[in-house]
C-alpha positions in Angstrom: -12.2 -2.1 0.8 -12.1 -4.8 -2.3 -9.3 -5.6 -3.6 -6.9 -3.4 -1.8 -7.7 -3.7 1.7 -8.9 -7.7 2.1 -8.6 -10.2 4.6 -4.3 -10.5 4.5 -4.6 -7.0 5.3 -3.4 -5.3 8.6 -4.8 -1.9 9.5 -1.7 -0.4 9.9 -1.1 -0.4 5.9 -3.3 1.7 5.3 -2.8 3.7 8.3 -6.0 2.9 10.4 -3.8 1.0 12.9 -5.0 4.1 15.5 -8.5 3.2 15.3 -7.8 0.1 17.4 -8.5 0.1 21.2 -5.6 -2.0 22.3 -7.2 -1.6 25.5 -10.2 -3.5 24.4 -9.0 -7.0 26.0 -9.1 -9.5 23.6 -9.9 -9.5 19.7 -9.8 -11.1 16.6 -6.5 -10.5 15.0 -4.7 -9.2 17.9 -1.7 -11.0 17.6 -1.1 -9.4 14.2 -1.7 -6.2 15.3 0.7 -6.7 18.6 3.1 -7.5 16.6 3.0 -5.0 13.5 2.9 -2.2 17.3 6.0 -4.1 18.5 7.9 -3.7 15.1 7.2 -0.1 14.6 5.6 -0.7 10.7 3.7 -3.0 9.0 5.5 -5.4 6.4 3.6 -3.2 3.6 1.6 -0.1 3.0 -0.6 1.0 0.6 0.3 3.8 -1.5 -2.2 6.2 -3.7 -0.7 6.8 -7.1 -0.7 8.4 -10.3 1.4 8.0 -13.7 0.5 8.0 -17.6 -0.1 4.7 -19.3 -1.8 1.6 -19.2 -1.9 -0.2 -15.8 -3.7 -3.0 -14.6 -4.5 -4.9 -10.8 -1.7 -7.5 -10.5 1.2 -5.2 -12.1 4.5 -5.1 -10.4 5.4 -1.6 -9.3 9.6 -0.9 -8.5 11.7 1.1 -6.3 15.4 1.4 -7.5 14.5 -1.3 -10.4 13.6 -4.1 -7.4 10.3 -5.5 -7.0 8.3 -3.1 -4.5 4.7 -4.6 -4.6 1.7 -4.9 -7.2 -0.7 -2.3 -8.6 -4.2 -3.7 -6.6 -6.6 -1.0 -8.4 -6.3 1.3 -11.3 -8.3 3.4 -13.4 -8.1 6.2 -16.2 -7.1 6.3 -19.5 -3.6 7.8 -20.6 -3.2 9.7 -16.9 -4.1 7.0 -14.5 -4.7 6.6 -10.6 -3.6 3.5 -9.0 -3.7 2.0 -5.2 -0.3 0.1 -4.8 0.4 -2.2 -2.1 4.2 -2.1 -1.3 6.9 -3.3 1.1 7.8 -1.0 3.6 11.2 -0.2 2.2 9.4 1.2 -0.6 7.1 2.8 1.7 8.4 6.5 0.3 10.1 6.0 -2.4 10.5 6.6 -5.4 8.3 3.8 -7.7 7.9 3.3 -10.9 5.9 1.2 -13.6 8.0 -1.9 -15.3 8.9 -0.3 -18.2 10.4 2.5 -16.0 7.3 4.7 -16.2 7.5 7.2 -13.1 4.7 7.0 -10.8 3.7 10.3 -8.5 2.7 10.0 -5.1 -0.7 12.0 -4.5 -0.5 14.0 -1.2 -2.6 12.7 2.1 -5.4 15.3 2.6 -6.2 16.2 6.7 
């Protein structure tokens, strides 16, 4: 998944935690993923995203003006889609760019 799903990734942020068999026996990473089960959420989650603007890989995305997470793909030009990988406080809320630009959460399709 490039540069928004990589190695420091868990399944669980992008919500392919229940394509694991936990009943598997033993597997690489299985610690991590025991533990992200035993929390209830993963420490961050990546979001799908659009907003108007420039926006780049690498910039800082906010909830409530704090530091959420970082852009981690974009494309367009004036009306943009981004991938965002954010903490899981900021998990649902409200984000915006760093000059207060309001980002829109694109609905999950079934």
């Amino acid at each position: 998944m490039g540069s928004d799903f990589g190695e420091g990734s868990l399944p669980a942020e992008a919500g392919l935690d229940a394509l694991i068999d936990s009943g598997k026996g033993c597997f690489l990473g299985q610690e991590s993923v025991a533990r992200v089960r035993n929390l209830g959420h993963p420490a961050r989650v990546v979001r799908h995203l659009t907003g108007t603007g420039p926006a780049r890989p690498g910039d800082p995305v906010f909830a409530s003006g704090a530091p959420a997470g970082e852009i981690t793909s974009a494309t367009g030009n004036g009306e943009v889609v981004v991938i965002a990988r954010v903490s899981w406080d900021a998990a649902r809320a409200s984000l915006t760019f760093a000059d207060g630009r309001t980002l829109n959460a694109v609905p999950r399709s079934v």
